[in-house]
C-alpha positions as CSV (number, residue, x, y, z in Angstrom):
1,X,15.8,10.8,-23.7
2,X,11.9,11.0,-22.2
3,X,12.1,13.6,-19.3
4,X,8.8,11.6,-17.8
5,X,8.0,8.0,-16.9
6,X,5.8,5.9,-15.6
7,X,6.9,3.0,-13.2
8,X,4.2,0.4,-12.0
9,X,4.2,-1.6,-9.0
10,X,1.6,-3.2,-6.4
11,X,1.7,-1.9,-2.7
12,X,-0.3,-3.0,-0.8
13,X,-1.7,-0.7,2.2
14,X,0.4,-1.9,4.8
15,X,3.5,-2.0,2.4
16,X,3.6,1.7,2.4
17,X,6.8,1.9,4.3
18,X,8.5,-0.2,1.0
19,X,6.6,2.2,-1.6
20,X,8.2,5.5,0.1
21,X,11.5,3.9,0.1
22,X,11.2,3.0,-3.7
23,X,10.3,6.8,-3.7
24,X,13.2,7.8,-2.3
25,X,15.5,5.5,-4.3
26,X,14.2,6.4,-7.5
27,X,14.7,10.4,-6.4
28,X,18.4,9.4,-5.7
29,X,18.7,8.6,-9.3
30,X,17.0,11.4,-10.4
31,X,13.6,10.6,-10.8
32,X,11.0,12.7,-8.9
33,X,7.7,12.1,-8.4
34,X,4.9,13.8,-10.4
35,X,2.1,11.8,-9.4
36,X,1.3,8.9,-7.1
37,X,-1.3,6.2,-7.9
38,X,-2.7,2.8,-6.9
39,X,-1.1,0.7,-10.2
40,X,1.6,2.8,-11.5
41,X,3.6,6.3,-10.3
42,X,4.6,9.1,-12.5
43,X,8.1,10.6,-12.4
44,X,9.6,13.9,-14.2
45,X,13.9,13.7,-14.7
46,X,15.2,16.2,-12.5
47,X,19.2,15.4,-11.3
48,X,19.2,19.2,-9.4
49,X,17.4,17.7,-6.5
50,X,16.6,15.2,-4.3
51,X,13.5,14.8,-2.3
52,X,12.6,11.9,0.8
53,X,9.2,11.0,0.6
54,X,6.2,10.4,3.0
55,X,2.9,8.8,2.7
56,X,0.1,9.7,4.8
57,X,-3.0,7.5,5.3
58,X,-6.4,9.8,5.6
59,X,-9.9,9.1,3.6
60,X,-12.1,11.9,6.2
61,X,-10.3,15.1,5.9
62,X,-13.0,17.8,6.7
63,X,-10.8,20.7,5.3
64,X,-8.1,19.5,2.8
65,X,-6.5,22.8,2.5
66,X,-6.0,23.2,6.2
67,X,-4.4,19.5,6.1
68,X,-1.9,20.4,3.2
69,X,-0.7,23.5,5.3
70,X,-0.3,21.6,8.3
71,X,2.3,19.8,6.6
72,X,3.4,22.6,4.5
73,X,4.1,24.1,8.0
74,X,6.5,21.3,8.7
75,X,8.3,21.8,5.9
76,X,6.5,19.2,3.4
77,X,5.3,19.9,-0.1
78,X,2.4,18.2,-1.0
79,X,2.1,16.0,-4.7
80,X,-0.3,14.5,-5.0
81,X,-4.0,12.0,-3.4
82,X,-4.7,8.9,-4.2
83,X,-8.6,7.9,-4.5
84,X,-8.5,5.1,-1.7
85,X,-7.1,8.2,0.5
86,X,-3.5,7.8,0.3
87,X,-1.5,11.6,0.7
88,X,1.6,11.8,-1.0
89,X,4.4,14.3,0.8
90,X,8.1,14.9,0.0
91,X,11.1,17.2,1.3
92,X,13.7,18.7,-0.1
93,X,17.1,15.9,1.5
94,X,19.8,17.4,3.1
95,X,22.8,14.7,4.2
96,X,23.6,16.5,7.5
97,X,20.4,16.3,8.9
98,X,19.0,13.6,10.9
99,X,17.2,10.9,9.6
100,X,14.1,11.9,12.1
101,X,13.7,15.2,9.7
102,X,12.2,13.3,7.5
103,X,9.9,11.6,9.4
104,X,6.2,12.8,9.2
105,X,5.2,10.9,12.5
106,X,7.4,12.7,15.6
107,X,6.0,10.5,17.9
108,X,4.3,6.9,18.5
109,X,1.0,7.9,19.1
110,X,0.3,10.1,15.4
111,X,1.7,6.9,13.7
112,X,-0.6,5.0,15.5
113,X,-3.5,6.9,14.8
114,X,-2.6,6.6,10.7
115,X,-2.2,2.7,11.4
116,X,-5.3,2.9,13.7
117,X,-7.3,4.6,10.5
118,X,-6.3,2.0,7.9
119,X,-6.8,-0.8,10.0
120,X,-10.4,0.1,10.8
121,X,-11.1,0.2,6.9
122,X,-9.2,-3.0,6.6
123,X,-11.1,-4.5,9.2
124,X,-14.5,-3.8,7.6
125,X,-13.4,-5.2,4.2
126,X,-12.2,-8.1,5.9
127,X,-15.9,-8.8,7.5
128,X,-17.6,-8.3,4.2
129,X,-15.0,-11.1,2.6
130,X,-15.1,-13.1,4.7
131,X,-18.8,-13.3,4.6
132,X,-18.3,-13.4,1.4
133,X,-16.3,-16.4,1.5
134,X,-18.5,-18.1,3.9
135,X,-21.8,-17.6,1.5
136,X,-19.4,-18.9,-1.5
137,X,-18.2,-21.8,0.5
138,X,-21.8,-22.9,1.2
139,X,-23.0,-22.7,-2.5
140,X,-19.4,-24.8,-3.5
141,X,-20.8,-27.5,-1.1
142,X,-23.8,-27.8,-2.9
143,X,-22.9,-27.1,-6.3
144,X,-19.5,-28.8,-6.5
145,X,-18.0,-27.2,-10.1
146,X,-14.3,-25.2,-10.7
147,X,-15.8,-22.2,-10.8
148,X,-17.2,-21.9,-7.4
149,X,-14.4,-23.8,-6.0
150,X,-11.5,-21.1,-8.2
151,X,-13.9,-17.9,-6.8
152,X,-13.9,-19.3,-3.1
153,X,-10.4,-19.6,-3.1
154,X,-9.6,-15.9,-4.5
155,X,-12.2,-14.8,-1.6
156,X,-10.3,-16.5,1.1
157,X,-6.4,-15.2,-0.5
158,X,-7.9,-11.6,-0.6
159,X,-9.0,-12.1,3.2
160,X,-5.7,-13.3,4.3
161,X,-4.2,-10.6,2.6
162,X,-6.1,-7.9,4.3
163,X,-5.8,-10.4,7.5
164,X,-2.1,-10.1,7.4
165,X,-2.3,-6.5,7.1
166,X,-3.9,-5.9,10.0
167,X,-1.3,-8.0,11.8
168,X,1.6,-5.9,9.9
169,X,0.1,-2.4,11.5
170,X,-0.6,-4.1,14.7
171,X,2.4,-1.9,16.1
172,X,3.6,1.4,15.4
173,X,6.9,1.8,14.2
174,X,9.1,4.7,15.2
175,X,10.9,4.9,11.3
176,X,10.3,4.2,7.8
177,X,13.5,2.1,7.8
178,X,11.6,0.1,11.2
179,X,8.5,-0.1,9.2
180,X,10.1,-1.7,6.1
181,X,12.3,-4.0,7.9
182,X,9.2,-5.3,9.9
183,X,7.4,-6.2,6.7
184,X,9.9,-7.7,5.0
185,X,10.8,-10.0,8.3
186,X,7.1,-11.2,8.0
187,X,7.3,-11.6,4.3
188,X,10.1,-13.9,4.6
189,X,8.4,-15.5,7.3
190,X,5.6,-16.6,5.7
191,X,6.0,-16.1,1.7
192,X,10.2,-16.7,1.6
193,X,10.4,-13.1,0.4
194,X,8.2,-13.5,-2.1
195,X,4.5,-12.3,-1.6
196,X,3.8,-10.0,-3.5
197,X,4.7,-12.1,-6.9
198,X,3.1,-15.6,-5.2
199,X,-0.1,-13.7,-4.7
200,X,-0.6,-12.1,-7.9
201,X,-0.3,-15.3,-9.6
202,X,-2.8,-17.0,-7.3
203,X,-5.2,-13.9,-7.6
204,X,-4.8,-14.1,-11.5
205,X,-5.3,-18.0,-11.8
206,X,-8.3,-18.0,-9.7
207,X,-9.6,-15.2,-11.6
208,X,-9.0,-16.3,-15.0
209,X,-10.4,-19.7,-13.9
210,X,-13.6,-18.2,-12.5
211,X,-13.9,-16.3,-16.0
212,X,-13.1,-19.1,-18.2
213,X,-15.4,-21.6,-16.5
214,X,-18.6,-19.2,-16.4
215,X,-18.3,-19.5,-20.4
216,X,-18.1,-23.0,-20.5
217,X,-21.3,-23.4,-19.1
């Protein structure tokens, strides 16, 4: 049997809440994490221990050292950065303790501020596509062909996607439990629990159509 594996999944930013309790789920089997990425995550078999996880959201650290002994100093070991500046923290579980210990966030205001940093970033992309989308939308009215039509559609799904992000982290919530439950409520809301597999295929199907139809010209 393979001591390491690789699992892959799609979070999106504001989804982080659901990624750290896959994190957690998958250390309850036995599975801790090695590595965090944007596609896939890396685990190592270990059944000796048994971490809960944390993500932290922060692309303009001046001193990263400083920042991973800030944490170390509550009693987090660090794993591992993303390159789209997502942290990756865990701590060793303990049963009797409350479920606050494993929060990284003691109070409102610091989850705010994480929220308050990723929607900012979100906020920008979601100018320069929709600009995007606008400029596309023009040339589609002129030029009336399925490829313009399939790439003006993608634009617009990848700015409601960032749209509805900011509207997820509007809030702060006090738990990771809060912050997953409040996702999926939306999710089920709008996509009937099914968002992240509904837009993948529409990202896909726009993008292979934009692709295909640019070499039939």
């Amino acid at each position: 049997m393979k001591n390491t594996k690789y699992v892959f999944g799609v979070y999106s930013a504001w989804d982080y809440a659901r990624e750290i309790e896959d994190l957690n789920k998958m250390s309850g089997k036995g599975w801790q994490l090695v590595k965090g990425g944007l596609l896939a995550n890396k685990y190592k078999k270990n059944d000796n221990v048994q971490y809960r996880y944390q993500l932290d959201f922060n692309k303009s650290i001046d001193d990263m050292g400083r920042y991973i002994e800030t944490f170390r100093e509550q009693g987090w070991e660090y794993v591992n950065s993303t390159i789209n500046g997502w942290h990756y923290f865990r701590k060793l579980y303990d049963s009797s303790l409350p479920q606050e210990e494993y929060e990284i966030y003691c109070d409102n205001q610091s989850l705010k501020e994480m929220q308050n940093n990723w929607k900012k970033m979100a906020i920008r992309m979601s100018v320069v596509l929709g600009l995007a989308f606008l400029l596309e939308l023009f040339a589609t009215i002129r030029d009336f062909n399925l490829t313009s039509i399939s790439l003006c559609v993608t634009l617009f799904i990848e700015f409601v996607m960032l749209l509805r992000g900011v509207i997820v982290m509007r809030e702060p919530q006090r738990t990771t439990e809060e912050a997953s439950s409040e996702t999926d409520n939306i999710d089920k809301k709008i996509f009937g629990g099914h968002r992240i597999t509904i837009m993948i295929i529409i990202l896909f199907v726009g993008f292979a159509v934009t692709i295909v139809s640019m070499f039939m010209k």
